[in-house]
KOLTI-168265 format. One record per residue (C-alpha): x, y, z; residue in one letter; residue number from 1. Coordinates in nm, 2 decimals. Example, Ala and Ser with C-alpha at 12.3 -4.5 7.8 and 13.67 -1.06 7.14 Angstrom:
<nodes>
NODE   east  north     up res   n
NODE   1.23  -0.45   0.78   a   1
NODE   1.37  -0.11   0.71   s   2
</nodes>
This chain:
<nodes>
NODE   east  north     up res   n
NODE  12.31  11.17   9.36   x   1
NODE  12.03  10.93   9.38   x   2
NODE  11.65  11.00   9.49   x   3
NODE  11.32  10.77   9.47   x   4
NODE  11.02  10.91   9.54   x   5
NODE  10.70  10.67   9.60   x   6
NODE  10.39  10.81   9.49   x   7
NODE  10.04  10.65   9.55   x   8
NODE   9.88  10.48   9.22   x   9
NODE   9.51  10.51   9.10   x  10
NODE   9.47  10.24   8.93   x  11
NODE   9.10  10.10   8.79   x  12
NODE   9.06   9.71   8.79   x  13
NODE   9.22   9.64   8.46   x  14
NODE   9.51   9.81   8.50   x  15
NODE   9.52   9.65   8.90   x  16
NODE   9.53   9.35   8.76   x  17
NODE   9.80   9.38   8.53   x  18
NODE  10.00   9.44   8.88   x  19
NODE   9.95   9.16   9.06   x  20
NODE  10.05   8.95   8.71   x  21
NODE  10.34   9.14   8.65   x  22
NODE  10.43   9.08   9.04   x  23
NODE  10.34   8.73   9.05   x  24
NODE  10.57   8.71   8.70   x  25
NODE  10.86   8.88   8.89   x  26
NODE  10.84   8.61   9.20   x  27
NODE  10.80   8.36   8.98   x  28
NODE  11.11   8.42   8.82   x  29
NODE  11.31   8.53   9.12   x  30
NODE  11.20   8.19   9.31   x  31
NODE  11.27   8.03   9.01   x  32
NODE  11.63   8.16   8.97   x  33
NODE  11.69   8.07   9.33   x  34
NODE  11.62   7.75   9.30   x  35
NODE  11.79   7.70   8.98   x  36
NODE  12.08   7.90   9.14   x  37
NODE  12.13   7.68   9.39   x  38
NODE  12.12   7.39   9.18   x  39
NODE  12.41   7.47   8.99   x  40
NODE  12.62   7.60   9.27   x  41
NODE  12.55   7.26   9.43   x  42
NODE  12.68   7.08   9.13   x  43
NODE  13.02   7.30   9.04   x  44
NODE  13.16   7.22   9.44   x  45
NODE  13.02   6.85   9.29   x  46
NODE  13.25   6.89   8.99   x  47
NODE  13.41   7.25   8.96   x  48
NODE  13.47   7.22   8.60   x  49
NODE  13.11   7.30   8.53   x  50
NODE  13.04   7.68   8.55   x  51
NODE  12.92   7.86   8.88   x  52
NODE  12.56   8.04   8.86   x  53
NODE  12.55   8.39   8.75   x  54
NODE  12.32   8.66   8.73   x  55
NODE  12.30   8.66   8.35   x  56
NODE  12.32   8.30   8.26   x  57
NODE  12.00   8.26   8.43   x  58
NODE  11.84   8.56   8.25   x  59
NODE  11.95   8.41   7.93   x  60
NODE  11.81   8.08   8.05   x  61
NODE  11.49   8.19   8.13   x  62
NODE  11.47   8.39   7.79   x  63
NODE  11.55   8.09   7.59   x  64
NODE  11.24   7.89   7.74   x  65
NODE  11.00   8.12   7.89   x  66
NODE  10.79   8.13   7.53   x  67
NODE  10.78   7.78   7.50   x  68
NODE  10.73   7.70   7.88   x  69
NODE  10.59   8.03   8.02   x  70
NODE  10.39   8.21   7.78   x  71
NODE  10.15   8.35   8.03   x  72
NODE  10.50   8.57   8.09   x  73
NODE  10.49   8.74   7.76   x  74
NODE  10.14   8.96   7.91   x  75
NODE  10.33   9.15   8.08   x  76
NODE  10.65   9.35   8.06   x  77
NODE  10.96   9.19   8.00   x  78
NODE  11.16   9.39   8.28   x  79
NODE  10.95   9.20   8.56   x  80
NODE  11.09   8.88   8.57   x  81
NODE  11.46   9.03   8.41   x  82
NODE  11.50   9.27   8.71   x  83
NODE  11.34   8.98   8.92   x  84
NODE  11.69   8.78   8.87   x  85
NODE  11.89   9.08   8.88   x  86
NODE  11.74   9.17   9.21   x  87
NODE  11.88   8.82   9.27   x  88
NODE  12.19   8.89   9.14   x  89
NODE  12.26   9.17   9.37   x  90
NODE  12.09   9.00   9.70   x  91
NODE  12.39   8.76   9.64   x  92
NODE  12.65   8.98   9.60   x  93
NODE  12.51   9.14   9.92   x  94
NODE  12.54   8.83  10.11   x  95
NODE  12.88   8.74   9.94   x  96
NODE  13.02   9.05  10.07   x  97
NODE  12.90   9.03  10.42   x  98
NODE  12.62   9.28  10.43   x  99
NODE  12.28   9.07  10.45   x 100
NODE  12.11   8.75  10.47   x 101
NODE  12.16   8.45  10.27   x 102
NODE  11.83   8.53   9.99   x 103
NODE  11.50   8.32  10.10   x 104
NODE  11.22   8.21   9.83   x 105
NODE  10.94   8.52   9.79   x 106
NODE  10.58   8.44   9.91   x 107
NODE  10.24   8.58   9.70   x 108
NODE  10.12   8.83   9.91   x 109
NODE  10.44   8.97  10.10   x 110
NODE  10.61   9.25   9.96   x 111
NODE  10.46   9.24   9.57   x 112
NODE  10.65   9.43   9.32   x 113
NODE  10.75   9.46   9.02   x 114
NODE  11.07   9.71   8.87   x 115
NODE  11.07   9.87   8.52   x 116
NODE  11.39  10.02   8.36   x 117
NODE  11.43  10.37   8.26   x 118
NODE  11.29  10.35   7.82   x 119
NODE  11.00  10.16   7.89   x 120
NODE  10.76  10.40   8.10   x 121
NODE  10.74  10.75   8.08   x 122
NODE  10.62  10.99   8.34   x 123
NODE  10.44  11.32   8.27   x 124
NODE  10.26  11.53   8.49   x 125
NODE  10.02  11.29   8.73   x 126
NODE  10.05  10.99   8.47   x 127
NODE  10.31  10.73   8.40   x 128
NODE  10.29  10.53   8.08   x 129
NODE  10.38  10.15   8.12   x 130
NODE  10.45   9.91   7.85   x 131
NODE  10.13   9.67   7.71   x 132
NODE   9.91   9.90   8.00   x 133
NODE   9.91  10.23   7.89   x 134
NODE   9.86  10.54   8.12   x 135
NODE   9.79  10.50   8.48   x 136
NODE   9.69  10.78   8.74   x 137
NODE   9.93  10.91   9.02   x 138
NODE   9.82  11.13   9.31   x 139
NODE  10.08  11.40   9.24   x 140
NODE  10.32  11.47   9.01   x 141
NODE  10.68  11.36   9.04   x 142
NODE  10.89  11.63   9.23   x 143
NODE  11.27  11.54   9.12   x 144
NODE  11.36  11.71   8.78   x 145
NODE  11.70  11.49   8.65   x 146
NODE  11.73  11.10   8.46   x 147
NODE  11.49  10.86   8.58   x 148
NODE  11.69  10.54   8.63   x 149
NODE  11.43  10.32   8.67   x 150
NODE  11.06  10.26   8.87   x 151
NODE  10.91   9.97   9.12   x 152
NODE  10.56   9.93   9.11   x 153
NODE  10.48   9.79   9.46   x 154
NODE  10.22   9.69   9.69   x 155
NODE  10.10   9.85  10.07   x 156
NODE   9.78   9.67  10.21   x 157
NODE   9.53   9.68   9.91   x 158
NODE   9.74  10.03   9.74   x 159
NODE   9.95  10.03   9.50   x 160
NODE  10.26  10.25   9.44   x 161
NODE  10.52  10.36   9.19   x 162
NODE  10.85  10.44   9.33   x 163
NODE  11.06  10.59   9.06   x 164
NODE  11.46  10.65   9.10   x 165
NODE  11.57  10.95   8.96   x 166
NODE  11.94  11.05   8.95   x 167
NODE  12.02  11.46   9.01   x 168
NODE  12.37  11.60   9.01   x 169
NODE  12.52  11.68   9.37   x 170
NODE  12.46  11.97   9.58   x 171
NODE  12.74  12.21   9.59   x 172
NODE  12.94  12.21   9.89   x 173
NODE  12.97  12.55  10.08   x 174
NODE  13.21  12.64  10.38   x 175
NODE  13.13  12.83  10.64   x 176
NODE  13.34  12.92  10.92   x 177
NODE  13.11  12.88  11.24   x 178
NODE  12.87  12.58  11.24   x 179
NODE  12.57  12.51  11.45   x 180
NODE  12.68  12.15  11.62   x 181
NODE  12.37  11.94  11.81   x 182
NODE  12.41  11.61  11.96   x 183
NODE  12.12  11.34  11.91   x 184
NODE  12.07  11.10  12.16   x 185
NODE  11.91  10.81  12.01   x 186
NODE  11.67  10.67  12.30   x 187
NODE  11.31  10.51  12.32   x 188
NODE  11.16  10.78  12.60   x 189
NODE  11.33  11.06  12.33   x 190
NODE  11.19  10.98  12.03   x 191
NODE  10.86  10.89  12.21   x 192
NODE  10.87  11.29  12.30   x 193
NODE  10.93  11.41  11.95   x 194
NODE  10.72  11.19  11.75   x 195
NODE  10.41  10.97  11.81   x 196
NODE  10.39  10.62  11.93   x 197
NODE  10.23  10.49  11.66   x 198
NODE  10.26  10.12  11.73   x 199
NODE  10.15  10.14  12.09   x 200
NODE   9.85  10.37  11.99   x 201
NODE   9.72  10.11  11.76   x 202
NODE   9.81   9.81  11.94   x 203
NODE   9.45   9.78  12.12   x 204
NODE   9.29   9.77  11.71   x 205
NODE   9.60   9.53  11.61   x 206
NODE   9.50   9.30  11.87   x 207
NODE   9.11   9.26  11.87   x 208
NODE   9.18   9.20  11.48   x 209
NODE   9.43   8.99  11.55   x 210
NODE   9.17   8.80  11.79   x 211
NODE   8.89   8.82  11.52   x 212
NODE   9.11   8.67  11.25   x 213
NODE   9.24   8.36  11.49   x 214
NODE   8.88   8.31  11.55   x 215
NODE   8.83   8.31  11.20   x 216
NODE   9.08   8.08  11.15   x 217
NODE   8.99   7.80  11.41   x 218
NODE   8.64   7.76  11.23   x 219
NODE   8.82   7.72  10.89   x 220
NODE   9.04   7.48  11.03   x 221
NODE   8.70   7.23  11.19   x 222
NODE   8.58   7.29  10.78   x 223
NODE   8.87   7.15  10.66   x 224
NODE   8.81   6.88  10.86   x 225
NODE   9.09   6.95  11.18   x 226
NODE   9.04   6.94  11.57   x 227
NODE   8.97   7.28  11.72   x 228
NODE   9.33   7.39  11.84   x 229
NODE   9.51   7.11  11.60   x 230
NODE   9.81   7.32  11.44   x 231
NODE   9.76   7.28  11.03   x 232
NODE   9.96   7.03  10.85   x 233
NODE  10.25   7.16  10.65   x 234
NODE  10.17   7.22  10.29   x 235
NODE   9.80   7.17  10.38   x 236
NODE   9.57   7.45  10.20   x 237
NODE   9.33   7.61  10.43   x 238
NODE   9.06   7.78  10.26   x 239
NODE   8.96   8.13  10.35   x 240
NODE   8.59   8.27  10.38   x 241
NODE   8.52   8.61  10.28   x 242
NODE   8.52   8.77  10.60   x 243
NODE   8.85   8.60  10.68   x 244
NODE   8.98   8.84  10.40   x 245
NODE   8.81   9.14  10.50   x 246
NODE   8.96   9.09  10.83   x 247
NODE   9.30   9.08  10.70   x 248
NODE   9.26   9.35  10.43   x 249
NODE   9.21   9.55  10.76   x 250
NODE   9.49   9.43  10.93   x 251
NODE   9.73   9.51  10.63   x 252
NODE   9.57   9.86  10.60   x 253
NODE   9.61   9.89  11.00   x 254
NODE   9.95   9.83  10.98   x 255
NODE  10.04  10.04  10.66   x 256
NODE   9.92  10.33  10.88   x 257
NODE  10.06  10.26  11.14   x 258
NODE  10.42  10.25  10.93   x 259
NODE  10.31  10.60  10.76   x 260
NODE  10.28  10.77  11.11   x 261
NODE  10.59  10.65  11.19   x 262
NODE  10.76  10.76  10.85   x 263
NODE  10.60  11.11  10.87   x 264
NODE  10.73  11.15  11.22   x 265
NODE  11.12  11.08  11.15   x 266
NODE  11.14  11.21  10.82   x 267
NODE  10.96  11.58  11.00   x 268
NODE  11.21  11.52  11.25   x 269
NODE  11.51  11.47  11.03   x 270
NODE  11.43  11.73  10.83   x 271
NODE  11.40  11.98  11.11   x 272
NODE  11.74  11.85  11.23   x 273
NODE  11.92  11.93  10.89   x 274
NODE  11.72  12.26  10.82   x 275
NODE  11.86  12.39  11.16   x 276
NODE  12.21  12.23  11.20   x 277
NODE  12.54  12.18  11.01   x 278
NODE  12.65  11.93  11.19   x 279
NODE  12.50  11.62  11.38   x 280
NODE  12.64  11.35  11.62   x 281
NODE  12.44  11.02  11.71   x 282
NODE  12.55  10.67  11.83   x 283
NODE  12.60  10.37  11.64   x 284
NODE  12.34  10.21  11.82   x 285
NODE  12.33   9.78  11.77   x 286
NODE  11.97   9.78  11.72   x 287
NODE  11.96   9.43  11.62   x 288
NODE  12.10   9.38  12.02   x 289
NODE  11.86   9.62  12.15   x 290
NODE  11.60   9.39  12.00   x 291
NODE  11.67   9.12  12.23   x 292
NODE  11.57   9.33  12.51   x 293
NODE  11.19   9.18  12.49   x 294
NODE  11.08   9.41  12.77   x 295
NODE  11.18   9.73  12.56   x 296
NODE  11.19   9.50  12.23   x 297
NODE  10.84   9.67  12.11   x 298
NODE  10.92  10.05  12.18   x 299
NODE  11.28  10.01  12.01   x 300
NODE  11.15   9.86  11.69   x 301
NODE  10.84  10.18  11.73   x 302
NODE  11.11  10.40  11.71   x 303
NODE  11.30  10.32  11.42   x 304
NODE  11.64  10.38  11.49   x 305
NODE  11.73  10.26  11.17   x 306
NODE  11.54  10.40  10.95   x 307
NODE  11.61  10.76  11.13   x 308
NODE  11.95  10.70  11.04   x 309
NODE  11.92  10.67  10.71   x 310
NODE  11.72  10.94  10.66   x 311
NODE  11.97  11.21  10.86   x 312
NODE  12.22  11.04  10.63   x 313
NODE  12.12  11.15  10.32   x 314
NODE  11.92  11.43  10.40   x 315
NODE  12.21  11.57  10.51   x 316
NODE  12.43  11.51  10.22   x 317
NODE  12.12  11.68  10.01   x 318
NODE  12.22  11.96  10.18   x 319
NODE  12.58  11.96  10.21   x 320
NODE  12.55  11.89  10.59   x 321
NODE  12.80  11.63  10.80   x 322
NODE  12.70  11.37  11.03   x 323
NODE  12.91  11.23  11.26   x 324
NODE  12.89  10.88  11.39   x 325
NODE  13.00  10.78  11.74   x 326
NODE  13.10  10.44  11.87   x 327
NODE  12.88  10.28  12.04   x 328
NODE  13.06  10.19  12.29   x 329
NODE  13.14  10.55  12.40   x 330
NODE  12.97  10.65  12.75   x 331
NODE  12.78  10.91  12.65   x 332
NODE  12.50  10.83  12.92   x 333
NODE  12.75  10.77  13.17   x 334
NODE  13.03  11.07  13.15   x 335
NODE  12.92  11.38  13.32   x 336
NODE  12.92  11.68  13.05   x 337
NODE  13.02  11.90  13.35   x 338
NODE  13.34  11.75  13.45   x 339
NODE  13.40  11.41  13.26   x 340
NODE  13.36  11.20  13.60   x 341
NODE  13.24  10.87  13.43   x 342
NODE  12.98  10.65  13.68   x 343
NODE  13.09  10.31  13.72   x 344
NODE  12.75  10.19  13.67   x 345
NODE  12.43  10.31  13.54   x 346
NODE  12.11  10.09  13.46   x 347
NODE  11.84  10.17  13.24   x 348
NODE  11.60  10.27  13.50   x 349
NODE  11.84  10.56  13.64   x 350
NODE  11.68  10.85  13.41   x 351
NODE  11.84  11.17  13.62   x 352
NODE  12.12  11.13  13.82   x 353
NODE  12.40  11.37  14.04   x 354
NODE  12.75  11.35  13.94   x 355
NODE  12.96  11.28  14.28   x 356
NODE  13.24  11.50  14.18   x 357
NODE  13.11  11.86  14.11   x 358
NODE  12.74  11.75  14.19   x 359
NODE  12.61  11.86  13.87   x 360
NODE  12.24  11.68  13.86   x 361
NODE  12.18  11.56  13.48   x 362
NODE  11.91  11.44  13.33   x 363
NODE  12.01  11.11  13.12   x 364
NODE  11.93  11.20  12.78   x 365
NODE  12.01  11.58  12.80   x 366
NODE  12.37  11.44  12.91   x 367
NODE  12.41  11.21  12.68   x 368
NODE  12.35  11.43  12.42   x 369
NODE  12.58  11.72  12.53   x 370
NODE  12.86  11.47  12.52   x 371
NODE  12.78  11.34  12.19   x 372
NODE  12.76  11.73  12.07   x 373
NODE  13.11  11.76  12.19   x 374
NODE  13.25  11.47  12.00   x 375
NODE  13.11  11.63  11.74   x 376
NODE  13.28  11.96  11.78   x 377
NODE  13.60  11.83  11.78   x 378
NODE  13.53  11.65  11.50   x 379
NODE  13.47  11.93  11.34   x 380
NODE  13.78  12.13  11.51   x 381
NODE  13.99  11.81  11.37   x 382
NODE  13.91  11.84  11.06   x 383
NODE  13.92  12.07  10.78   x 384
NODE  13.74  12.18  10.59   x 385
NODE  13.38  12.01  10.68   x 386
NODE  13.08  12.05  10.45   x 387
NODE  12.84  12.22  10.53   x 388
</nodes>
């Protein structure tokens, strides 16, 4: 089994700036294997006797010039710009096979990281030991005890952070013969009961920054010599004043708490949901559908639908638990727990409702999830045994 845990960095300015090098080396590389990747594959279905682009042809490519052409590369660790193209490597066999997004060039400032194998950094107690740095700070000390595979050094707003990947052996699977079965009915006014809003709570801050900074920007933009209102030229730098990146130092910082509410919300949730039950039903919800609702867009992507999957998912196989996932096409709002009498019709707006054949009055979410509790008993009734 395989566990990262992210732990909050304390680096001083030396060691910070190491980071952002190391980072900016690992999107340098990864843009520039993209680029070079596409090159080639455009040139074998030119002439398919030349070889297709692979994950470690570039690597050696880049090794055989980078001393010559990049020496500002060999200041930092070699695994930055290697697991750069490997990253690369994988985000293509991801969208060969079907499972994401064709891989886009990475921009300074978005998502900046940097990944270390297993033998060059060393963690013990609150330090970790990388190469050409030396020992850096953590906040606490790592909690998994097995093989550490490997850790990404990444940055949150103006924090840095060391996820580190740690591989433990699997939990041992123990039968028991009566299991405690819930159903979990994934819906925005649910979740906005269990766990806080965190999104709509902040949205006044988010959007008096946002205001600040667009101010911001349209005096920039009369400096650089544009109409007020003119939208910039592509490619055209726009310089940024000081307070321009105070305000969006705030805005990142706004938003990485925002995104740590809602983290500490679902994974307290899931947890609770594990520690009390064996085995757990929810929907396979098309969230990327539900997004297209723009009325209910914003509370769906508060909730993280997603993300609460994934933690239930292996949380419970931590723990030896089952989840079971329903279609989403099963009418678990619309079939009366009572009786089974399925409404014809039922919009969004009908939260309680009274079945017309043994008048049973439900409430929409306390229905939906009795049903999905049931498809998850006779899952578990079907088959044998289930871990739990």
């Amino acid at each position: 089994m395989i566990l990262a845990h992210k732990i909050a960095l304390d680096p001083n300015n030396v060691q910070e700036t190491y980071f952002r090098k190391a980072a900016g080396t690992a999107r340098f590389a990864y843009n520039g294997a993209l680029d070079q990747w596409q090159q080639q594959f455009d040139a074998w279905k030119a002439d398919p006797t030349l070889p297709k682009p692979t994950e470690a042809a570039l690597r050696r490519q880049l090794n055989a010039l980078k001393r010559a052409a990049f020496p500002w590369m060999l200041e930092v660790t070699k695994n930055a710009p290697q697991m750069a193209i490997m990253h690369l490597g994988q985000a293509f066999k991801n969208f060969f096979a079907g499972i994401a997004e064709y891989p886009t060039f990475k921009k300074k400032g978005r998502h900046d990281s940097f990944t270390l194998t297993n033998d060059p950094f060393t963690v013990k107690g609150q330090k970790v030991h990388m190469p050409k740095l030396g020992w850096v700070r953590m906040h606490e000390p790592l909690r998994f005890i097995g093989r550490v595979v490997e850790g990404t050094v990444s940055r949150t707003a103006d924090r840095w952070f060391l996820s580190v990947t740690v591989e433990l052996p699997d939990p041992p699977s123990v039968r028991r013969e009566s299991q405690a079965v819930v159903g979990v009915d994934l819906g925005v006014s649910a979740l906005a009961i269990v766990g806080p809003k965190a999104y709509a709570d902040a949205l006044a801050q988010l959007r008096r920054l946002s205001k600040q900074f667009s101010r911001q920007m349209e005096v920039a933009k009369v400096r650089a010599g544009l109409q007020p209102g003119q939208p910039t030229l592509k490619g055209m730098p726009m310089p940024l004043s000081q307070n321009m990146r105070k305000t969006q130092r705030r805005m990142a910082r706004r938003h990485a708490r925002i995104a740590n509410i809602r983290a500490d919300a679902l994974h307290q949730l899931t947890t609770d949901l594990v520690q009390r039950f064996d085995v757990m039903a929810i929907e396979d919800l098309n969230v990327a559908g539900m997004l297209k609702n723009h009325p209910l867009a914003r509370a769906i992507a508060d909730m993280g639908f997603g993300e609460f999957r994934r933690q239930l998912a292996y949380k419970a196989a931590q723990c030896g638990k089952t989840v079971v996932i329903v279609s989403r096409w099963y009418p678990s709002s619309k079939t009366c727990s009572a009786c089974g009498y399925k409404m014809p019709k039922m919009p969004l707006a009908m939260r309680e409702w009274t079945c017309p054949e043994c008048h049973t009055h439900h409430d929409r979410d306390i229905n939906a999830a009795i049903n999905l509790r049931t498809v998850a008993e006779s899952s578990v009734r079907s088959s044998s045994p289930v871990s739990a």
